[in-house]
C-alpha positions in Angstrom: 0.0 0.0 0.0 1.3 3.1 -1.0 1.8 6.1 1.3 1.4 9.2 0.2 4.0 11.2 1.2 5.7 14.5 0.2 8.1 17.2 0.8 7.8 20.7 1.9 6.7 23.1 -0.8 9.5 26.1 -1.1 8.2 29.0 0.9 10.0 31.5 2.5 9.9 29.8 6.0 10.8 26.6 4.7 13.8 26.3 2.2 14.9 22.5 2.9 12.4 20.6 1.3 12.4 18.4 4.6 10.9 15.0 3.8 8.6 12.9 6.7 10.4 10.2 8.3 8.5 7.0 9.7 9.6 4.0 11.5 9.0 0.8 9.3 6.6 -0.2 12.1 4.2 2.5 11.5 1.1 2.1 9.4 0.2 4.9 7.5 -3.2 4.4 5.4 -2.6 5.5 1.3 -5.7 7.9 2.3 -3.9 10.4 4.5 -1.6 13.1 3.5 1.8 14.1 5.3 3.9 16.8 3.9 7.0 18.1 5.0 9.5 17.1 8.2 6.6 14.8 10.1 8.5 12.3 12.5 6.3 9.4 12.6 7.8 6.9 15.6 7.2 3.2 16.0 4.0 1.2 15.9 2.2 4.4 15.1 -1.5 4.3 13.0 -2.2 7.0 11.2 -6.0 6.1 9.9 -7.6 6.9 6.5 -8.7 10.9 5.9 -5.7 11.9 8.4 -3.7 15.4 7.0 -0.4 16.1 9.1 1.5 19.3 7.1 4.3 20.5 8.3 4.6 23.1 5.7 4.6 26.1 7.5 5.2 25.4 11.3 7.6 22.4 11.3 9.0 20.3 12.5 6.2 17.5 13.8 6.7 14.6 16.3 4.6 11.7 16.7 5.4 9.3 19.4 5.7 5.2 19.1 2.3 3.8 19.9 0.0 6.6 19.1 -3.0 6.0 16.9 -3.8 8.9 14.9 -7.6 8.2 13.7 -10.0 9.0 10.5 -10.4 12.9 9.9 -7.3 14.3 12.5 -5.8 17.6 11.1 -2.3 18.5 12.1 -0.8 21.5 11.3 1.5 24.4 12.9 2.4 28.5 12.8 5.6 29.9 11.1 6.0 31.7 14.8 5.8 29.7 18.1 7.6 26.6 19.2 6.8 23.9 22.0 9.9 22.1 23.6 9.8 18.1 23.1 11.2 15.2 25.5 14.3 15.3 23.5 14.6 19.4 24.6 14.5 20.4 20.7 12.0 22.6 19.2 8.9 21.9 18.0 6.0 23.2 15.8 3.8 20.4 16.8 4.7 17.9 19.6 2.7 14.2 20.4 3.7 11.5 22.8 3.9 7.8 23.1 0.5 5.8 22.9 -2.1 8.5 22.9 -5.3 8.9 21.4 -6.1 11.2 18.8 -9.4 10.9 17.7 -11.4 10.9 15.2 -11.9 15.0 14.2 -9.7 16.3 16.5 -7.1 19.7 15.5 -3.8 19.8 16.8 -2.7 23.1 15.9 0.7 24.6 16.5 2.2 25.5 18.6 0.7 22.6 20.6 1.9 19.9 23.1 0.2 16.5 24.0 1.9 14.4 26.2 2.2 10.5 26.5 -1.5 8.4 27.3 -3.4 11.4 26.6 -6.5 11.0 25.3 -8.0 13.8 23.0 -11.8 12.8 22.1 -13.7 13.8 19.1 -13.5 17.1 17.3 -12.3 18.7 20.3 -9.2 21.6 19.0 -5.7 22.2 21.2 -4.3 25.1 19.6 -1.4 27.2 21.4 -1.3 25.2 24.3 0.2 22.3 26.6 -1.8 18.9 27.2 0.6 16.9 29.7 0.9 13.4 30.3 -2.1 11.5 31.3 -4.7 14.3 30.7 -8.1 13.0 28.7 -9.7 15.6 27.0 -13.6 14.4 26.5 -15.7 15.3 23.1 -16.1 18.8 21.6 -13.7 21.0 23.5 -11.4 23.8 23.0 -8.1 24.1 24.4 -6.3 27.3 24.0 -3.7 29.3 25.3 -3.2 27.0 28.7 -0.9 24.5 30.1 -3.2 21.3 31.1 -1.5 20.2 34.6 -0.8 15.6 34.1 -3.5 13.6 34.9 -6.4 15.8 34.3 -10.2 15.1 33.1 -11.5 17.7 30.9 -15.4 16.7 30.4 -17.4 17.4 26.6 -18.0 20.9 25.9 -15.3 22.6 28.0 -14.4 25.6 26.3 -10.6 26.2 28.6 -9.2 29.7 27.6 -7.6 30.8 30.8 -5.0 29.4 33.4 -7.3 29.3 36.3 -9.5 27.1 34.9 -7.2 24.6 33.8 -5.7 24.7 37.3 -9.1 23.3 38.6 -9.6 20.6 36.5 -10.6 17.6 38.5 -8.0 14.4 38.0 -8.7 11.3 36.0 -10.9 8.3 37.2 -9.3 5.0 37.0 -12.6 4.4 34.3 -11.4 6.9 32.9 -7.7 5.5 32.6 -9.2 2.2 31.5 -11.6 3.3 28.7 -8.4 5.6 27.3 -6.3 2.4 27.0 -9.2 0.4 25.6 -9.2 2.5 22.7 -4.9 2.4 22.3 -5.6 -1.6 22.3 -8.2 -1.3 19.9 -6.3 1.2 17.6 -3.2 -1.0 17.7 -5.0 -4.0 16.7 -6.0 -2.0 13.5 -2.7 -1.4 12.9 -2.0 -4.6 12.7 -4.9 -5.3 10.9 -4.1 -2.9 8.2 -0.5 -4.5 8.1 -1.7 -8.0 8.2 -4.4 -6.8 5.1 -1.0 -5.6 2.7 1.2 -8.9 3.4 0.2 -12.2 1.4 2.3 -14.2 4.1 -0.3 -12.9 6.4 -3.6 -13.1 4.2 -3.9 -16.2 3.0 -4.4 -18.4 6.2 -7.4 -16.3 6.6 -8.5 -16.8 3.3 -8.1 -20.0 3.5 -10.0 -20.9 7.6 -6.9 -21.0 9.7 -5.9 -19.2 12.5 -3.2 -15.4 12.1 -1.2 -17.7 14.9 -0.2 -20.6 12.5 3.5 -19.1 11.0 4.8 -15.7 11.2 4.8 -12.3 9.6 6.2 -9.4 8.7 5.0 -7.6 11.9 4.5 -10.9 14.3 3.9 -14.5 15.0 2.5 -16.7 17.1 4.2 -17.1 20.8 3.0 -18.8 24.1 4.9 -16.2 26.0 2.4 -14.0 28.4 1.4 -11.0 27.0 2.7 -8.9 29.2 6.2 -10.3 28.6 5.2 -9.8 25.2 4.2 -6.0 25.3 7.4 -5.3 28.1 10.0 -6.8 25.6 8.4 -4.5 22.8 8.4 -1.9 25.0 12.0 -2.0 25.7 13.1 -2.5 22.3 11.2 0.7 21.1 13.1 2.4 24.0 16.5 1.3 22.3 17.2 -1.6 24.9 18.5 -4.9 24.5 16.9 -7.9 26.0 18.7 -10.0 28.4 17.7 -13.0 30.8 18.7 -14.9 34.0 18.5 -17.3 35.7 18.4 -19.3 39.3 17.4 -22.4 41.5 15.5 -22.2 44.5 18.8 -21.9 46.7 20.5 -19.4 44.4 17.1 -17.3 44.1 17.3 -16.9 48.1 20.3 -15.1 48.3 19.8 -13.4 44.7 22.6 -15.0 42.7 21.3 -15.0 39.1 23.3 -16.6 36.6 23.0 -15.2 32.9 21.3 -17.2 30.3 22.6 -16.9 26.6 22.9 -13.2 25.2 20.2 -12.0 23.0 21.9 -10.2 20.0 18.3 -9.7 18.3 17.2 -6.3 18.3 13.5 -7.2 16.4 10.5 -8.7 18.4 9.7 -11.6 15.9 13.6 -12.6 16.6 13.6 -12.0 20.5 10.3 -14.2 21.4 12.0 -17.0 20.6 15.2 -16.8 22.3 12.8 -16.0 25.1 11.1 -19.3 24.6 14.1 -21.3 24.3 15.6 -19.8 27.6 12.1 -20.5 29.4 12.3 -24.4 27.8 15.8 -24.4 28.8 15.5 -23.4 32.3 12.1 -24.8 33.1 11.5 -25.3 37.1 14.0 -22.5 37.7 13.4 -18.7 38.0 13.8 -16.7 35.0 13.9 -12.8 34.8 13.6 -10.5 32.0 16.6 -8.0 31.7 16.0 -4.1 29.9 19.7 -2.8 28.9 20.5 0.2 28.1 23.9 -1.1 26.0 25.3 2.9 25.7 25.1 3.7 29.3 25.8 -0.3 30.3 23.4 -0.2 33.1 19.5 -2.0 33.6 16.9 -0.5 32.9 14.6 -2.7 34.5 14.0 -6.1 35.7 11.1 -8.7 35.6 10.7 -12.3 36.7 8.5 -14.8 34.1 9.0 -17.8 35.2 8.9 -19.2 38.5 9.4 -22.8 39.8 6.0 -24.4 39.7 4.5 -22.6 36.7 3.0 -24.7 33.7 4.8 -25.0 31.1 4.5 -22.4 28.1 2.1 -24.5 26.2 -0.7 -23.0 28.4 -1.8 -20.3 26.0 -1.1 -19.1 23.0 -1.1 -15.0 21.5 -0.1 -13.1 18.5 2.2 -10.7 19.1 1.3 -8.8 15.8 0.1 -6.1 18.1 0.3 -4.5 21.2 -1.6 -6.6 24.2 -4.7 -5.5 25.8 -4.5 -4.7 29.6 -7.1 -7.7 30.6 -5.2 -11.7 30.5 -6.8 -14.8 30.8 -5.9 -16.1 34.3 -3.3 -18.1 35.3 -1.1 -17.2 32.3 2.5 -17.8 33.1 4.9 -15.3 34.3 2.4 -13.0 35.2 1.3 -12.7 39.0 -2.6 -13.9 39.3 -3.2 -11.4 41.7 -5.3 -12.1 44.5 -5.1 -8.4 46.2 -8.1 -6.1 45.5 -8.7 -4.1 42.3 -8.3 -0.7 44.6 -4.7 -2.4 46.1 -3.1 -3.5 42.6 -4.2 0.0 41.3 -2.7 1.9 44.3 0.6 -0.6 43.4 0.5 0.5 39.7 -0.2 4.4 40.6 2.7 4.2 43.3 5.2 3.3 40.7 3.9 5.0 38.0 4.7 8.0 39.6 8.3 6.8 40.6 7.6 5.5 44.0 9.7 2.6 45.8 7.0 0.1 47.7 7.5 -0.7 51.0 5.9 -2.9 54.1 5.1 -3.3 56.9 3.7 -6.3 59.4 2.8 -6.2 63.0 0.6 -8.4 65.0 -2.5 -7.2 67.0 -0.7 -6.3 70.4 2.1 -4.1 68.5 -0.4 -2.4 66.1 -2.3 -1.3 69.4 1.0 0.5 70.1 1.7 0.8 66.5 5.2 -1.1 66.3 5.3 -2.0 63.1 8.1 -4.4 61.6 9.8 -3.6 58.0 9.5 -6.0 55.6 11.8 -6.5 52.3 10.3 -6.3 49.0 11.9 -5.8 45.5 13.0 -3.0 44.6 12.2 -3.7 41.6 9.7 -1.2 38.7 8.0 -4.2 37.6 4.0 -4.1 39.0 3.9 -8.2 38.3 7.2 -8.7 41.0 5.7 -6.4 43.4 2.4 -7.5 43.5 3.5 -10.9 43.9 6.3 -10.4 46.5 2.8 -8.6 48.0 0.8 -11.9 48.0 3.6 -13.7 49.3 4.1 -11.7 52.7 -0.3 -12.1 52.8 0.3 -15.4 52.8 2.9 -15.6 55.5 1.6 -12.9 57.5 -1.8 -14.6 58.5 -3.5 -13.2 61.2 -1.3 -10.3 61.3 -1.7 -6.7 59.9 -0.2 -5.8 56.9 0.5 -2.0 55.3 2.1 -0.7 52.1 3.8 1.8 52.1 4.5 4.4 49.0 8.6 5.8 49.7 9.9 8.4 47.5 14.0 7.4 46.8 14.9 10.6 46.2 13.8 12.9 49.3 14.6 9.5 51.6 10.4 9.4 53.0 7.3 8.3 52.8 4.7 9.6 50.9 1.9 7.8 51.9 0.4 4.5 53.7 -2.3 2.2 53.3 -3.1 -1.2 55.1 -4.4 -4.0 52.9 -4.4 -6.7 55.7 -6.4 -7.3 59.1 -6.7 -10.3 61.4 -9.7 -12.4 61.2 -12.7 -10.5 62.5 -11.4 -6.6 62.7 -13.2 -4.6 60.6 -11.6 -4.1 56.5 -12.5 -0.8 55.0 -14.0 -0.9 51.6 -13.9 1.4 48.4 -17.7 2.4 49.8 -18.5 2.5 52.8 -21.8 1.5 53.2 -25.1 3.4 54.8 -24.1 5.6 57.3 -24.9 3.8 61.7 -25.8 5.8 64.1 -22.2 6.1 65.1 -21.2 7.9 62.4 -22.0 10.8 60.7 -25.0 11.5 57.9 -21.8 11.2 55.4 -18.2 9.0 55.1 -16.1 9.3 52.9 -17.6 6.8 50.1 -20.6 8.6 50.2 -21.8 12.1 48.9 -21.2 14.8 51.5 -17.8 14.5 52.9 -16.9 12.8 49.4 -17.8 16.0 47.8 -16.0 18.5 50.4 -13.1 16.1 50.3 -12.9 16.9 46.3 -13.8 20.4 47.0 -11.0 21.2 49.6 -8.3 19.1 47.5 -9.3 21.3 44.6 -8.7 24.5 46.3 -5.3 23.4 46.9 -5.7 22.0 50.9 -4.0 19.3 52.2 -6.4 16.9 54.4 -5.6 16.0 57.7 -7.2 14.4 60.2 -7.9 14.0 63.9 -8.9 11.4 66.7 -10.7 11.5 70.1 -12.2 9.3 72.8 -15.0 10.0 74.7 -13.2 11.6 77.0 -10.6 14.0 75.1 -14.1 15.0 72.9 -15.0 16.2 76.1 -11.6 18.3 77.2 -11.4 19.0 72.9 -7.8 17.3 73.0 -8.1 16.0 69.9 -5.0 13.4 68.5 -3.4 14.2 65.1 -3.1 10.7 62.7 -1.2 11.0 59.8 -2.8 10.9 56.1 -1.3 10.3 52.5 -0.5 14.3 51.5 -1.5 13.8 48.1 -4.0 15.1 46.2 -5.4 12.5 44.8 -8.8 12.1 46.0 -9.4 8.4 46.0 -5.9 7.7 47.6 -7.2 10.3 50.1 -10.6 8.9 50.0 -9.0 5.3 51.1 -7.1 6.4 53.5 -10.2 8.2 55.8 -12.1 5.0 55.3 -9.0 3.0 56.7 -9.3 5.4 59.6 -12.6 4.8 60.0 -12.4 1.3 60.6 -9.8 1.5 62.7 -11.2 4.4 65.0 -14.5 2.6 65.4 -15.6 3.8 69.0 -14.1 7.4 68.5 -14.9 10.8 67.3 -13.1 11.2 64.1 -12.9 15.0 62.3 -10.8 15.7 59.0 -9.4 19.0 58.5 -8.8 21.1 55.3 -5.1 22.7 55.8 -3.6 25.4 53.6 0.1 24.1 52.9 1.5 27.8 52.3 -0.1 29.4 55.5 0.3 26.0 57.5 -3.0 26.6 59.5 -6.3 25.5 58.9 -9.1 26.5 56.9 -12.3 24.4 58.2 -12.9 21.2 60.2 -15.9 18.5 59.9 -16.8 15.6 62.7 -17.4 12.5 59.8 -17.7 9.8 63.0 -19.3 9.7 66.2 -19.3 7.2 68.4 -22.2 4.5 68.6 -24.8 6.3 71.5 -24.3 9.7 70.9 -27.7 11.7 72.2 -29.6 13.4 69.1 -29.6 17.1 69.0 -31.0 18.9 72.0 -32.8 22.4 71.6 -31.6 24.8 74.3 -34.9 26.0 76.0 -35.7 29.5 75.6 -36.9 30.1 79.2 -33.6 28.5 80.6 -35.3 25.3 81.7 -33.8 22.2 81.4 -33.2 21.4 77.8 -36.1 19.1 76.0 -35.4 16.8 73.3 -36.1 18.7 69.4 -39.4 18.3 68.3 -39.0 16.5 64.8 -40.8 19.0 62.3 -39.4 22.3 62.6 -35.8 21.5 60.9 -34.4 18.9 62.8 -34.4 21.3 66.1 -33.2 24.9 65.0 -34.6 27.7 66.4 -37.6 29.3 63.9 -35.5 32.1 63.5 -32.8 30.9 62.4 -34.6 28.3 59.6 -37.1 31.6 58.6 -32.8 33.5 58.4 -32.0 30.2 56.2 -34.9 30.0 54.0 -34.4 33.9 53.4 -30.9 33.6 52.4 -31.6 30.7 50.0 -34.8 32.2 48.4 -32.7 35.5 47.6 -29.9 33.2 46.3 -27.2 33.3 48.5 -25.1 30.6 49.7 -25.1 29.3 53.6 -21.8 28.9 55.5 -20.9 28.5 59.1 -18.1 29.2 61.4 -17.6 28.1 64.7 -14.7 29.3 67.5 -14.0 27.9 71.2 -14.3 30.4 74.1 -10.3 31.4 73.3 -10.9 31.5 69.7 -14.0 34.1 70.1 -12.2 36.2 72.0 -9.6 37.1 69.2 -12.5 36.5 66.8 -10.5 33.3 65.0 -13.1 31.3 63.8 -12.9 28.1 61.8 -14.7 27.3 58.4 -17.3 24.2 58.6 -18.3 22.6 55.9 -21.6 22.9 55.1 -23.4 21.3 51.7 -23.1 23.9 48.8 -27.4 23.6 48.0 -30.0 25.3 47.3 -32.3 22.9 49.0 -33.7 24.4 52.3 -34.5 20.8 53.8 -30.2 19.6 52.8 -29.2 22.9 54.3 -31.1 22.7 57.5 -30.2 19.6 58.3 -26.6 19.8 58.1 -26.8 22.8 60.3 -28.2 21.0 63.3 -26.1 17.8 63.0 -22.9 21.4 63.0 -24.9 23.0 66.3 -24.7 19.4 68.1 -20.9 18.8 66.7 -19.8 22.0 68.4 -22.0 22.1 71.3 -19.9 23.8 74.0 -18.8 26.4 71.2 -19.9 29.4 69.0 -21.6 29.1 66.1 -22.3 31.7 63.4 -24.1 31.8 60.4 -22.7 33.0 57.0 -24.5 34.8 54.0 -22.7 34.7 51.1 -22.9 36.1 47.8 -20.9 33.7 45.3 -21.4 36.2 42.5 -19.4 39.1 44.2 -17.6 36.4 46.8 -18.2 38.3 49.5 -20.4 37.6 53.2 -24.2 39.4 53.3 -24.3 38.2 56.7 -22.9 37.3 59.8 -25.4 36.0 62.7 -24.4 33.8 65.9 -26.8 31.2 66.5 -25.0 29.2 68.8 -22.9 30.4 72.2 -21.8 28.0 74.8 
């Protein structure tokens, strides 16, 4: 199939007649046009209707593994450049195995980053996309630098800084659906490949199976498809490919012995050196070697085989294309995990962003004093090794709590915590918690409320802290400090609150939202109570002892202050509430509490009486607020101790 292809017409900017250049891998369809110095990477689709024209701003970069699909428009200004990974200058810059859609305009000067995602007919245009980000259907990017990891939903129209800074992060849905569509794209690819080569063809034309021989671009292998997608992901990086291996005594005390070099620098030549190490060693260890042959130094390590595994006759894929993220269980050399979805994500996220894991064991009398025992796992960048050096300590450490722990190498320190393992019969904290008991508040952290003010605070750039106390320190307000992840990520956050839930059970529990630069805090909220706490009391007017709320008038508030509520909601204002100890009044330093940002009188009501009975003993002050002009309408105590 023919490509068609050209230089750069002679114009004033562009004297060199610069041709495209595009890795043999790459499919480009005969439909699409690319003119002038285009530099198309490995393994790249570029679908049919596609234009890339680097005949004005030039030069263009797109990276291995990105699919370019039907109707994408590339082009660039004469004036503005973007800086690439390799710090050169760029009209037009696209990373390693992102989406660009069906529609979509990249216009330079314009920077997407690796596993973005840029959805139909949306338009970046003077702007920065960094890695990670997925930009939705129909939107406009302009003149902004997209922070990694963002979700930009259909529509958004994102002209100014500010509101690119706010953009919520990206779902782990989200993540999936975006690499569900590179699988899919690559699969094309090799599709469109397979299509052009007889050798490839004519088993299909004739009933058999794409596995039976090999191709240009693949065969058939019994290796998992991991290993499969690592090794091609290596080679694409410039590595070689080397292997150990080791017995059960020398795997103890980590004395690998090399296996025969791999010279082979192409997949369909590596795979089988693979194999025939694998059928050489069988009932041994075997580990995957990256090397970087300039700097001679790994690049990474990862163990396939392990004594025990079936043999490599289990399963069998075509490595024509890149491998989808789901694998049929039990494949060899790749870990079968047994953790939870939430705890091999939290693995994955950990060392995608560069993190060393750690652990942690310690039975039920020294996690009472919290006396925890280090561990030793790999140190390895390889999710499969982790996660199965994970399920090994599970396994030994029955009975006994377990936690991970994410370390950063550089700075020397954790970054955050989360335990995955309890003994038998202590409570384990799930991605939701379920409805709300009596001991706890009207909201946790897997439902709406506190979900949403947790989003909210980590949004306005607040770290989230958190606090503990008995019965009896709720009572002197000597609250204990416990330590949560300072990330601002919400469902690392989110998981971490509903660990300290569970393990708080009996206690008052409050989180706090904590401005970083200042260092002091900006609002507090009581998310657990403990089981028996007395339902709201209404202070009587005459000063006679206190009589339980009657259940109609909103939950227990005084009529004046619901007929001050219902005012301020009907006029359009927002409610708000602050609240100050005796010391705190007296140099007027109140606190922020979080209150439900609704219109709904009934919503608003309600969380205001279950705020009166968290601070009883305190003041507590009502708060008009215009969110038009951003400023108070109205300040009223309804509370005093």
């Amino acid at each position: 199939m023919v490509v068609r292809s050209a230089a750069a017409p002679p114009t004033p900017w562009s004297k060199t007649l610069a041709e495209p250049r595009i890795d043999p891998t790459a499919f480009v369809h005969s439909f699409s046009n690319i003119i002038g110095d285009v530099r198309i990477g490995a393994e790249v689709l570029v679908a049919p209707g596609t234009s890339i024209r680097a005949d004005e701003g030039s030069p263009f970069h797109i990276g291995a593994g990105t699919n370019l699909q039907d109707g994408v428009i590339i082009h660039g200004l004469e004036q503005g450049r973007v800086t690439g990974e390799d710090g050169q200058a760029y009209s037009v810059w696209i990373g390693e195995d992102s989406s660009i859609t069906h529609g979509v305009l990249v216009h330079g000067p314009a920077y997407v980053g690796k596993n973005c995602f840029i959805g139909f007919r949306s338009m970046v245009f003077n702007a920065r996309v960094n890695d990670g980000c997925i930009v939705m259907m129909h939107c406009l990017i302009q003149d902004v630098e997209i922070p990694a990891g963002r979700f930009v939903a259909s529509g958004t129209v994102i002209t100014m800084q500010q509101q690119a800074d706010r953009l919520p992060p990206v779902s782990p849905e989200d993540v999936a659906f975006a690499q569900h569509v590179v699988g899919i794209n690559d699969a094309l690819r090799a599709g469109y490949r397979c299509a052009a080569n007889i050798e490839c063809i004519a088993p299909l034309k004739q009933g058999t199976s794409m596995n039976n021989g090999r191709n240009g671009d693949g065969g058939a292998t019994r290796l998992a498809p991991q290993v499969v997608e690592q090794v091609r992901q290596w080679l694409t990086q410039g590595y070689r490919i080397g292997t150990e291996h080791a017995d059960e005594r020398r795997f103890k005390t980590s004395s690998w012995r090399s296996c025969s070099p791999i010279t082979a620098t192409h997949l369909a030549e590596v795979i089988p050196a693979l194999e025939a190490c694998l059928q050489e060693h069988q009932g041994e260890y075997v580990r995957l070697l990256g090397i970087d042959h300039k700097a001679k130094k790994r690049m990474g390590e990862q163990v396939i085989q392990r004594p025990g595994d079936p043999p490599t006759a289990t399963m069998s894929v075509h490595y024509g294309a890149k491998v989808a993220s789901t694998v049929a269980p039990g494949t060899p050399g790749v870990t079968n995990s047994s953790l939870a979805d939430d705890f091999t994500h939290q693995v994955r996220q950990w060392l995608g962003q560069g993190y060393r894991i750690g652990a942690e064991v310690a039975d039920p009398r020294r996690f009472k004093t919290s006396s925890w025992v280090s561990v030793g796992l790999p140190s390895s960048r390889s999710e499969y090794e982790v996660v199965a050096a994970i399920e090994h300590l599970l396994r030994e450490s029955a009975g006994d709590y377990v936690r991970l722990m994410a370390i950063d190498p550089t700075a020397k320190k954790r970054v955050s915590e989360q335990i995955i393992q309890r003994p038998q019969g202590s409570p384990t904290p799930t991605r939701s918690v379920s409805t709300p008991t009596p001991a706890q508040s009207t909201a946790n952290p897997g439902s709406s409320p506190v979900g949403q003010q947790v989003r909210q605070w980590l949004m306005q750039g607040y770290r989230i802290g958190a606090e503990v106390a008995d019965p009896r320190r709720f009572k002197t307000s000597s609250w204990l400090s416990v330590g949560l992840p300072s990330s601002n990520q919400e469902r690392e956050v989110t998981a971490a609150i509903e660990n300290l839930l569970a393990e708080s059970q009996g206690n008052y529990v409050r989180l706090l939202a904590i401005d970083a630069k200042s260092k002091r805090r900006v609002s507090e909220q009581i998310i657990q109570r403990p089981q028996g706490v007395n339902p709201p009391i209404t202070p009587s007017p005459t000063g006679a002892s206190p009589s339980p709320a009657p259940p109609a008038p909103a939950s227990g508030l005084d009529g004046a202050v619901v007929a001050q509520v219902r005012q301020l909601l009907a006029q359009g204002y927002r409610v708000g509430a602050e609240h100050a100890d005796s010391r705190r009044f007296k140099t007027s330093s109140w606190l922020g509490c979080a209150l439900p940002a609704s219109q709904r009188e009934g919503e608003v009501l309600s969380a205001l009486a279950s705020l009166l009975r968290d601070y009883r003993g305190e003041y507590v002050r009502l708060l008009g607020i215009d969110p038009k002009a951003k400023r108070r309408v109205l300040e009223s105590i309804i509370q005093k101790p």
